[in-house]
ZAKOLVO-20088 format. One record per residue (C-alpha): residue in three letters; x, y, z. Coordinates in Angstrom, 3 decimals. Layout:
BEGIN
   residuo         px         py         pz
       ala          X          Y          Z
...
***
This chain:
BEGIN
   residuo         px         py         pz
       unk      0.000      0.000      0.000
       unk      1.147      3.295     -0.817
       unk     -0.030      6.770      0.618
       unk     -3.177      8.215     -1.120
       unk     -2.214     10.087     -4.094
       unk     -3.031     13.610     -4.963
       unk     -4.233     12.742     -8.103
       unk     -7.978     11.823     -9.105
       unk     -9.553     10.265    -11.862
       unk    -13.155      9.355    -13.179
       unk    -13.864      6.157    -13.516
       unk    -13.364      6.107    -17.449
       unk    -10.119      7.319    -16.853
       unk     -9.080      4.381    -14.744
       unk    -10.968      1.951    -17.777
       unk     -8.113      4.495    -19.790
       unk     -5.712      3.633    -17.865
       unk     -6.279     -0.072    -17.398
       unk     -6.249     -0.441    -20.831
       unk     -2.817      1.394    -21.685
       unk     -1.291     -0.985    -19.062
       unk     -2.642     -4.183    -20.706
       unk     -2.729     -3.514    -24.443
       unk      0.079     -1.015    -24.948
       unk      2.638     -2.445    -21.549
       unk      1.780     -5.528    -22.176
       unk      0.509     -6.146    -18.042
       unk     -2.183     -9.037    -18.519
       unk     -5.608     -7.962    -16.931
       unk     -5.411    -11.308    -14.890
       unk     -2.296    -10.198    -13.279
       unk     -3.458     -6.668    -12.389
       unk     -6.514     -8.714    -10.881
       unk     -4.262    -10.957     -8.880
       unk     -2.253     -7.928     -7.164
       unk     -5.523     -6.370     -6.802
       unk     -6.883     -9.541     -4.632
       unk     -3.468     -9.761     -3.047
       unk     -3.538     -6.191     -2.254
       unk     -7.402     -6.363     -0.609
       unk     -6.296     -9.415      1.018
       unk     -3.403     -7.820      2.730
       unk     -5.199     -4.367      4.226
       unk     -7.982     -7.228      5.030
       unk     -5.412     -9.031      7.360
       unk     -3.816     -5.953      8.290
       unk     -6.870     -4.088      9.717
       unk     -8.735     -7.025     10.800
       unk     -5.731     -9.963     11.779
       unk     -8.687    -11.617     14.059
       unk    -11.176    -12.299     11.503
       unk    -11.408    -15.993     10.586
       unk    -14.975    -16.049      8.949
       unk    -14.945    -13.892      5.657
       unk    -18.054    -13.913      3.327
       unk    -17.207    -12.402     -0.273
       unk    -20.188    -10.974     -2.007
       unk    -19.294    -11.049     -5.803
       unk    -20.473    -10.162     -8.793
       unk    -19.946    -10.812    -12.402
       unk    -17.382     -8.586    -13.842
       unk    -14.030     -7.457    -12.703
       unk    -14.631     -6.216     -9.298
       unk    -16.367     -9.994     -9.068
       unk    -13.255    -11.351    -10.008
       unk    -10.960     -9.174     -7.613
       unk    -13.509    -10.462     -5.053
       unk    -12.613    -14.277     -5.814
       unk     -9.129    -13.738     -5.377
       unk     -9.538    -11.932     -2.229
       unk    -11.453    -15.531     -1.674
       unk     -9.018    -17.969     -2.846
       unk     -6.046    -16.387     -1.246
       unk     -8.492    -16.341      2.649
       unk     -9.183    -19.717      1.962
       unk     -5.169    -20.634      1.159
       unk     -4.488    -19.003      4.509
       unk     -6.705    -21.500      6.054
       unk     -9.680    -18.754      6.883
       unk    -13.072    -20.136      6.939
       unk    -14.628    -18.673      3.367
       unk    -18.060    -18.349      2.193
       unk    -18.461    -17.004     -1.661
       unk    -21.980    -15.512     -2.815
       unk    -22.501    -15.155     -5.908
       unk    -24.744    -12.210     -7.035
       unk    -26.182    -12.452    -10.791
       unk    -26.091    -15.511    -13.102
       unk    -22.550    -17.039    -13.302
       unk    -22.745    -18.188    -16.443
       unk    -22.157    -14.379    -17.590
       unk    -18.759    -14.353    -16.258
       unk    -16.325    -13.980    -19.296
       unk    -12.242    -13.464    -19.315
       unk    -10.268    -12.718    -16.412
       unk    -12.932    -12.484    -14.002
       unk    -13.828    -16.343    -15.031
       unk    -10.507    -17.536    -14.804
       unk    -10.047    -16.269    -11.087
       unk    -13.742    -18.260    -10.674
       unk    -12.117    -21.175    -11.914
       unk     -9.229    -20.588     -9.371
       unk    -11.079    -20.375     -6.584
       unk    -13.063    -23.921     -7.928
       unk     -9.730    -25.461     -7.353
       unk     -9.113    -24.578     -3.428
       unk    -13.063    -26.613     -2.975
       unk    -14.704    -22.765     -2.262
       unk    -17.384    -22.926     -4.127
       unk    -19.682    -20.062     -4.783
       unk    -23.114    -19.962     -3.872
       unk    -25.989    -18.275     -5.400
       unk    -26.975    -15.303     -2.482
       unk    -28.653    -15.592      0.159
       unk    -28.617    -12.485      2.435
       unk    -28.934    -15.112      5.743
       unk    -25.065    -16.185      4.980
       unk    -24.362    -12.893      5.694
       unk    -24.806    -13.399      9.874
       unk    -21.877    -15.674      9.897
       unk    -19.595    -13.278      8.683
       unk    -16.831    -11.974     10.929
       unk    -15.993     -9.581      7.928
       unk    -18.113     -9.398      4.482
       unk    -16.038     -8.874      1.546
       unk    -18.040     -6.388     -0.977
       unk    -16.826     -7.187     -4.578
       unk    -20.187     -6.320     -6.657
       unk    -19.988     -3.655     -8.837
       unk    -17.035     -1.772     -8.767
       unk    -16.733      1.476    -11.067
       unk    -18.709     -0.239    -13.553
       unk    -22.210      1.198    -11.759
       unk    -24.476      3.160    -14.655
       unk    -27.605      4.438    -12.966
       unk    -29.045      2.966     -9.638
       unk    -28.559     -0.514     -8.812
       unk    -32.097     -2.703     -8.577
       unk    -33.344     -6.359     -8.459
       unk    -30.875     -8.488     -6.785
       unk    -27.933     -6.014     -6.560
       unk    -30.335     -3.619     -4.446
       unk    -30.966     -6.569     -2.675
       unk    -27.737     -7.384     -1.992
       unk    -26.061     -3.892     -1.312
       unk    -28.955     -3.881      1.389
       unk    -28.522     -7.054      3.141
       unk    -24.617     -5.977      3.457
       unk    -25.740     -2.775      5.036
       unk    -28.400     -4.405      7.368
       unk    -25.963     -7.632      8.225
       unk    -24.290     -5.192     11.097
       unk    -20.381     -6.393     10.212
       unk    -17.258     -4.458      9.390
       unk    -16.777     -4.026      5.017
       unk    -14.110     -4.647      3.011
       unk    -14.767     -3.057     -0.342
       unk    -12.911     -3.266     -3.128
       unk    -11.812     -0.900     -5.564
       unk    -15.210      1.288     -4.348
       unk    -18.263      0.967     -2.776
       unk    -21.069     -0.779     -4.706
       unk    -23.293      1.937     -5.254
       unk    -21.182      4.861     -5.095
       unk    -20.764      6.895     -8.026
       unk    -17.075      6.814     -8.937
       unk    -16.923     10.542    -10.355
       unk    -19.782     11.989     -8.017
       unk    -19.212     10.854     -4.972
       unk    -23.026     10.462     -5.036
       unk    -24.815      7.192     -3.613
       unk    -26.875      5.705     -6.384
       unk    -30.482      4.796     -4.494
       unk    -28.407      2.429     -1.874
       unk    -24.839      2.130     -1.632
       unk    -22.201     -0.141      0.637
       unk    -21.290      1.223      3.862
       unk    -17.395     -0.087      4.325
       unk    -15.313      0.134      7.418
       unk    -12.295      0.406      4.389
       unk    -11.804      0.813      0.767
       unk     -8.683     -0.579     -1.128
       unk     -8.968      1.030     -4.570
       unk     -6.209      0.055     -7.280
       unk     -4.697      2.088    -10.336
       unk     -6.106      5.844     -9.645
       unk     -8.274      7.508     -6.562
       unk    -11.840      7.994     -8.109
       unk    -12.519     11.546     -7.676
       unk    -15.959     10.829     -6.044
       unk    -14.556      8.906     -2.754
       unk    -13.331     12.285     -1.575
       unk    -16.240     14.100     -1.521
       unk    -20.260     14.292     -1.048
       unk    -21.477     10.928      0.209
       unk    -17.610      9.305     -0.989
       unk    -16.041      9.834      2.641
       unk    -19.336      8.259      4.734
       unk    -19.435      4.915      2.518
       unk    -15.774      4.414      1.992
       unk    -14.345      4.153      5.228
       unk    -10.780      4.394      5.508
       unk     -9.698      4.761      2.167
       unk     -6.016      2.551      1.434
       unk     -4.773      2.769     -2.333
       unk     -2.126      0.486     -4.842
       unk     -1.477      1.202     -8.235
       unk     -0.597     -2.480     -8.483
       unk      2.934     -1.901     -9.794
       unk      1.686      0.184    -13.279
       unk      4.384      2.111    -14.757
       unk      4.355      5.561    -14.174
       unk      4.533      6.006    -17.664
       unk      0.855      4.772    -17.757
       unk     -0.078      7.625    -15.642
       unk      1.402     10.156    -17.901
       unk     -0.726      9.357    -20.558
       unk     -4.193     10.546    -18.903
       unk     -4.440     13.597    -17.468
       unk     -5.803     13.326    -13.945
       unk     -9.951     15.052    -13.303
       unk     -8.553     17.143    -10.572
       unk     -6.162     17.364     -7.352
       unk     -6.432     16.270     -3.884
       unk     -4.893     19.111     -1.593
       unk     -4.241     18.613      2.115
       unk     -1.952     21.575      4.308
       unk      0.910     19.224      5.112
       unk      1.418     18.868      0.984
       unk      1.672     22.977      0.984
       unk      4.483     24.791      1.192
       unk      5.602     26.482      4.173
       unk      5.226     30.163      4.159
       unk      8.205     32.249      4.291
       unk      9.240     34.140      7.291
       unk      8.338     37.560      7.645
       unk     10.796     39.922      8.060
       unk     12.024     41.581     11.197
       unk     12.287     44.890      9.331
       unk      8.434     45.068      9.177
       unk      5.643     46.659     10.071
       unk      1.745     45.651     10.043
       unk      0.921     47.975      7.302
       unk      2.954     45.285      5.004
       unk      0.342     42.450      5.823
       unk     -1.974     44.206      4.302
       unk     -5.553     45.847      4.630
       unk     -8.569     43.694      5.127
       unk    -12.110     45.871      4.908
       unk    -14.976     43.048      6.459
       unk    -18.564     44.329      5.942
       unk    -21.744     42.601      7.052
       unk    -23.232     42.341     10.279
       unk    -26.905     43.229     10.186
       unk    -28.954     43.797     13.202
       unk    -28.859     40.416     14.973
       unk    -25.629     38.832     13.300
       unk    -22.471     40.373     14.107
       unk    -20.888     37.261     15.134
       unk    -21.095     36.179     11.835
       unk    -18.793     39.437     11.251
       unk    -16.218     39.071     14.463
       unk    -15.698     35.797     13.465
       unk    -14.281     36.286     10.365
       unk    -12.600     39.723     11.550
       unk    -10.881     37.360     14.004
       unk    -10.240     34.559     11.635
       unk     -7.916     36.916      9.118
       unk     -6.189     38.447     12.407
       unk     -5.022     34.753     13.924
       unk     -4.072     34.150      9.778
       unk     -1.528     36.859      9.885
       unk     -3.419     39.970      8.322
       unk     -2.156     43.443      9.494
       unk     -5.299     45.631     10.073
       unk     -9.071     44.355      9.674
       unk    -11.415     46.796      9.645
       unk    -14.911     45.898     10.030
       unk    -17.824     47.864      8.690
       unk    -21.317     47.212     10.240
       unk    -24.333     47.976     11.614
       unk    -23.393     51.043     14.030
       unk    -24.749     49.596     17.033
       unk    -22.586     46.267     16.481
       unk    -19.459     48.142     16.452
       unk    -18.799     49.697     20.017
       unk    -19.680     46.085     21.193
       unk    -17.424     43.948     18.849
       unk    -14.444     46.349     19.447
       unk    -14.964     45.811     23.403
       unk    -14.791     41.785     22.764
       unk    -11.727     41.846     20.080
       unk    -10.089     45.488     20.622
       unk     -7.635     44.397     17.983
       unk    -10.273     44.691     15.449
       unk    -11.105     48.160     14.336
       unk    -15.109     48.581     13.818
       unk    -16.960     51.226     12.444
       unk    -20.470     51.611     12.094
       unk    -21.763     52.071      8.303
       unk    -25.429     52.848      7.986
       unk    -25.522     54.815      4.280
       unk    -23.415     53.356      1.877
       unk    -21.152     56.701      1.512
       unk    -20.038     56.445      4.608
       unk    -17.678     53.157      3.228
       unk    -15.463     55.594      1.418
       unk    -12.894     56.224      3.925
       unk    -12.429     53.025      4.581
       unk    -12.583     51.569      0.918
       unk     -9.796     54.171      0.267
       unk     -7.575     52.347      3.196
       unk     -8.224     48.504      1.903
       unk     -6.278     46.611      0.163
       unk     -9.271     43.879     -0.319
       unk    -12.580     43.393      0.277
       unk    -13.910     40.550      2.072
       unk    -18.050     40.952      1.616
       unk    -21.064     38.603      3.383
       unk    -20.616     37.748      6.674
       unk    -23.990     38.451      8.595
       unk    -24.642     40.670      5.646
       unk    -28.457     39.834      4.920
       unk    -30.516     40.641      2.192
       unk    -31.934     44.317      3.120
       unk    -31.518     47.398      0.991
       unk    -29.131     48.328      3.535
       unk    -26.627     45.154      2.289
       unk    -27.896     45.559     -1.464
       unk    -26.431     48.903     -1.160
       unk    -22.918     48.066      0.427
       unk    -22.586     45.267     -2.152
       unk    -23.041     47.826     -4.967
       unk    -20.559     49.931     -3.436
       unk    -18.265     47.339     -3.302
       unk    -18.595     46.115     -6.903
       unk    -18.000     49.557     -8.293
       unk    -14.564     49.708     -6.796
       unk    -11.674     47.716     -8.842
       unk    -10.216     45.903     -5.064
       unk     -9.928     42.218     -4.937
       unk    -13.159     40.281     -3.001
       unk    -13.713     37.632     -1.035
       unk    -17.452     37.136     -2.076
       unk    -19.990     34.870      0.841
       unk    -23.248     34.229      2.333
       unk    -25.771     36.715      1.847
       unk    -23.740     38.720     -1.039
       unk    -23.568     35.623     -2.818
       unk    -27.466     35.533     -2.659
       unk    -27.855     39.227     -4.046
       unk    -25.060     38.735     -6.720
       unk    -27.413     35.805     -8.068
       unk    -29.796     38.837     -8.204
       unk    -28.095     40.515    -11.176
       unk    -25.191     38.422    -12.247
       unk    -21.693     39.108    -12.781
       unk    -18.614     38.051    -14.069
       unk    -15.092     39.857    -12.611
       unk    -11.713     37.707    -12.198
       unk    -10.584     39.472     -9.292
       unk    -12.624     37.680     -6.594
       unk    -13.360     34.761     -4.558
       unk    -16.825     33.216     -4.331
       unk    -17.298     31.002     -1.016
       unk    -20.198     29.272     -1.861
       unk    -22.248     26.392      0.219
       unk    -24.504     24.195     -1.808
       unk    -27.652     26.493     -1.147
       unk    -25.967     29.477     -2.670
       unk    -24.511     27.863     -5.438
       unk    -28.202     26.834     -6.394
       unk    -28.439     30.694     -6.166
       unk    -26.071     31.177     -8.411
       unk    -26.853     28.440    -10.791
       unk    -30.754     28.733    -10.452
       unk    -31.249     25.591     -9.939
       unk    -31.429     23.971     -6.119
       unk    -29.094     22.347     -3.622
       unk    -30.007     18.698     -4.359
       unk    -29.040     19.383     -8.333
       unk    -25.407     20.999     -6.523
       unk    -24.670     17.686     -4.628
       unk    -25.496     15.107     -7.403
       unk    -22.660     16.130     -9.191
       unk    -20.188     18.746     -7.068
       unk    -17.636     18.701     -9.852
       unk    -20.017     19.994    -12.579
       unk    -21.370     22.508    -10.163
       unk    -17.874     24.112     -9.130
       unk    -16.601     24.553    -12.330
       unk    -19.825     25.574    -13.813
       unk    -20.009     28.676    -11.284
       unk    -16.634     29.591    -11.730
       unk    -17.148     29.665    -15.460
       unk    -20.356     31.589    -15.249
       unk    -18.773     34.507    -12.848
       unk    -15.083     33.963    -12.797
       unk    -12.061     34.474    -10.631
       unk    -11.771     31.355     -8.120
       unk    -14.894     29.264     -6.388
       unk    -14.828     27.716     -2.936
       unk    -17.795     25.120     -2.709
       unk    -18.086     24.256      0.722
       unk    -19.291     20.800      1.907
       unk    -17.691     17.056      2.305
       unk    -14.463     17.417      0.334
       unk    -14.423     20.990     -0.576
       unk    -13.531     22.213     -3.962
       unk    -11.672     24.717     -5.191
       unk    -12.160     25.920     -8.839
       unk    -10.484     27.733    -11.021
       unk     -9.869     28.283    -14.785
       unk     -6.808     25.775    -14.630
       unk     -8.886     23.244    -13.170
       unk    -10.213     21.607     -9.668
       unk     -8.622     20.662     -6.902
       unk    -10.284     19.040     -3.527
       unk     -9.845     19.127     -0.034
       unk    -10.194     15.808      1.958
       unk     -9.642     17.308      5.407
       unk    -12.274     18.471      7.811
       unk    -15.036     16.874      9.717
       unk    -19.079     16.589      9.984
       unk    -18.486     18.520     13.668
       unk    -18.047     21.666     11.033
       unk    -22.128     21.318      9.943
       unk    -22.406     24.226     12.441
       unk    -23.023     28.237     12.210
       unk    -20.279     30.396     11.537
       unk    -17.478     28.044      9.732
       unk    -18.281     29.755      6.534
       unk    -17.376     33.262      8.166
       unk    -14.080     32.031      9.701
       unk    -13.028     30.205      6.325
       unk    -14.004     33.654      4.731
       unk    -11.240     35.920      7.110
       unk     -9.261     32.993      6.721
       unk     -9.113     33.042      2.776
       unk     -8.949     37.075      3.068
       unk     -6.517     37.671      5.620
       unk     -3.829     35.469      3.367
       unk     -5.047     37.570      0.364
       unk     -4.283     40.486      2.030
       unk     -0.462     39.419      3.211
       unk      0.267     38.843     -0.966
       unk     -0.926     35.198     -1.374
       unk     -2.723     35.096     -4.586
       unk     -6.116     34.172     -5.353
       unk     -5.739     30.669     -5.898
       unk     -2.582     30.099     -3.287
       unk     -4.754     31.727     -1.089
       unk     -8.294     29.588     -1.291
       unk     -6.427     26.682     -1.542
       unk     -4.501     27.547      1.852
       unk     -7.033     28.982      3.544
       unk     -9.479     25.755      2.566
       unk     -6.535     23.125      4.164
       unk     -5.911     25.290      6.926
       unk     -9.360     25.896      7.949
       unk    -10.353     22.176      7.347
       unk     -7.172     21.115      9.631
       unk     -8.207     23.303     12.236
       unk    -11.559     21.917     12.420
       unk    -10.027     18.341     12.554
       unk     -7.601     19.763     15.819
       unk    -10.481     21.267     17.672
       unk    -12.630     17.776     16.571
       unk    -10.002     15.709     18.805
       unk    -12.764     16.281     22.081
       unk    -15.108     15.074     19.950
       unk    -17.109     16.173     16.643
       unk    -20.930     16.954     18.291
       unk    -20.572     20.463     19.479
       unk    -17.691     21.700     17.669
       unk    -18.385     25.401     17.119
       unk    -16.745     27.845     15.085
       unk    -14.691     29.583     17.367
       unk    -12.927     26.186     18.850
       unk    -11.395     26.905     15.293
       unk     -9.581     29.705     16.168
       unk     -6.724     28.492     18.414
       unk     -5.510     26.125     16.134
       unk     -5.092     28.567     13.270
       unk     -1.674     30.224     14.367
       unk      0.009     27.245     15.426
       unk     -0.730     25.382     12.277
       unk     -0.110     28.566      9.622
       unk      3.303     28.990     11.383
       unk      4.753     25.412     12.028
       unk      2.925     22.568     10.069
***
């Protein structure tokens, strides 16, 4: 096993790629299905070295025939194997019928499925469908993705989830829940994000020995991205002064939400920015400056009265609390008619889907709600396919997009990239508005656009995993906050 790559592929990609390595490297398919079987076997006995009753729910192409060899080599090592057999046999053709016939020969015969087997298991092996899935699975593969799911033991799948929707990430009407996923050749895009991370487990992957050369012949769907892969930052210098981390301008904070603002004030202060200067509501402001004096409030209640302060920024971050009142429409406007760089979120996001946009100079920090906004369509259209969605929004109003959610993506016009940190504690209020001053205060010390959202994305999904280590129920937004210095400056 090697460590998970940062490159991800759909699933035709990985057909691409199987096929170079067979017809033009001249790797048989039956040996790349042996090292597969070998390779499941091993994280098997690896993460479970107790289990001595295995049952290996197969089906009839090539994750079937990974699944037999998984089989074969249990029942070799003496194991205590039951094989059922999912669809009619006599439809299994090339490779995936020769490991059958292999597994004939140790006396493990396969069974036609019965979800009762299934309560024997110590561990139930889930080799049904692989990446081959097109559209929901039904008749007896519904039936026997459910029984798995209802039989109450640890999963091993292989290659992926049956059900799961290599390039979405999206479960297909029912789906395998595994304790672990080996996957072989590439990572499918989809096990990093939307319902990928629930049903895959812990996610171990083999490229079972292919050349690299393979690899440079298909150009990888997009890029997982994690902090400890980032560079460091370089050290500032001693010869500075906080004017040279720049200028952050924060407005939002309608009557009733300037947390939503303070947060993300405090969020680019503990990133490194050198003023933040919040504009709100003009009752917020004498109260936010007594909590955080280091934050410099003023309260804005006619949209002329930003001018002093859009003359000191350097860039704009725009949202946070902001609402939807003529009082926000009017800041926003403001805002757009000035040439500074944005960080664009919550409620601005909603009026910019009002009268639509396009400018390269800005972030957009979108959760799956708002990009419906944005794409006039609705948050259940957003998670069926989160790829299509990013890219599509970044196309439609430029500069870089942030969707939020399990694995989130970053998009841009050179591509996608994803984000497999961060936990389900972060479903709470307020993570938004701290991953907004995050992304804004790096802006504002010279980090470009793109450097910037995807640092501020790892950072602020690494945090949440810290503050998660007492426990994921009842993480809040500001248990964040802490663990932002210590990680900018020395991971």
């Amino acid at each position: 096993m090697t460590a998970l790559p940062t490159t991800l592929y759909r699933a035709a990609q990985v057909r691409e790629l199987d096929r170079i390595a067979i017809e033009e490297f001249g790797i048989p398919g039956s040996t790349l299905m042996e090292h597969a079987g070998e390779a499941a076997f091993h994280a098997l006995r690896q993460h479970w070295p107790e289990v001595r009753r295995i049952v290996a729910v197969c089906g009839l192409g090539n994750n079937g025939g990974d699944g037999y060899v998984v089989a074969r080599l249990a029942a070799e090592a003496g194991l205590e194997v039951t094989v059922l057999q999912v669809g009619d046999a006599q439809h299994l053709r090339g490779d995936a019928l020769q490991a059958r016939g292999r597994l004939d020969a140790t006396a493990t015969l396969a069974l036609p499925f019965e979800p009762r087997a299934l309560g024997d298991a110590d561990l139930i092996v889930d080799a049904l469908l692989g990446t081959g899935l097109k559209g929901e699975p039904r008749g007896a593969w519904r039936e026997a993705i459910e029984a798995i799911n209802s039989a109450d033991k640890p999963v091993l799948a292989v290659d992926i989830p049956s059900g799961l929707d290599a390039d979405t990430g999206c479960m297909q009407g029912a789906a395998v829940r595994a304790a672990l996923t080996v996957t072989f050749i590439g990572l499918k895009q989809g096990m990093v994000t939307a319902d990928g991370p629930d049903h895959c487990g812990v996610i171990q992957f083999n490229d079972l020995g292919v050349p690299s050369e393979v690899f440079n012949r298909v150009t990888a769907a997009a890029t997982r991205i994690e902090l400890q892969n980032l560079p460091r930052l370089s050290a500032r210098q001693r010869n500075s002064h906080k004017g040279d981390y720049g200028r952050l301008l924060v407005i939002g904070g309608e009557h009733g939400m300037a947390g939503a603002l303070r947060l993300c004030g405090e969020a680019a202060l503990r990133v490194g920015a050198g003023l933040v200067y919040l504009a709100t509501r003009a009752d917020h402001a004498a109260v936010i400056s007594a909590q955080r004096p280091e934050l410099l409030c003023y309260g804005v209640e006619q949209p002329g009265q930003l001018a002093p302060l859009l003359e000191k920024a350097d860039i704009i971050a725009i949202g946070p609390g902001l609402g939807q009142s003529e009082w926000a429409s009017q800041l926003l406007a403001r805002v757009l008619d000035t040439g500074l760089p944005l960080v664009v979120d919550a409620d601005a996001l909603n009026l910019l889907a009002l009268e639509p946009l396009r400018r390269d100079n800005w972030i957009l920090t979108p959760h799956p709600g708002e990009a419906a906004q944005l794409l006039k369509n609705n948050a259940a259209e957003i998670q069926s396919d989160r790829f299509t969605a990013a890219t599509e929004v970044q196309k439609r109003y430029g500069g870089v997009v942030v969707l939020k959610g399990a694995g989130t993506l970053i998009a841009t016009e050179h591509g996608l990239e994803v984000c497999s940190a961060g936990n389900p504690g972060m479903a709470s209020a307020g993570m938004g508005d701290v991953l907004t001053g995050v992304i804004a205060g790096l802006i504002a010390q010279g980090l470009g656009r793109e450097e910037a959202a995807r640092r501020g994305v790892c950072l602020h999904a690494a945090a949440g995993d810290k503050a998660a280590r007492q426990g994921e129920r009842g993480l809040i937004a500001s248990d964040l906050l802490p663990w932002l210095r210590p990680l900018l400056n020395f991971n």
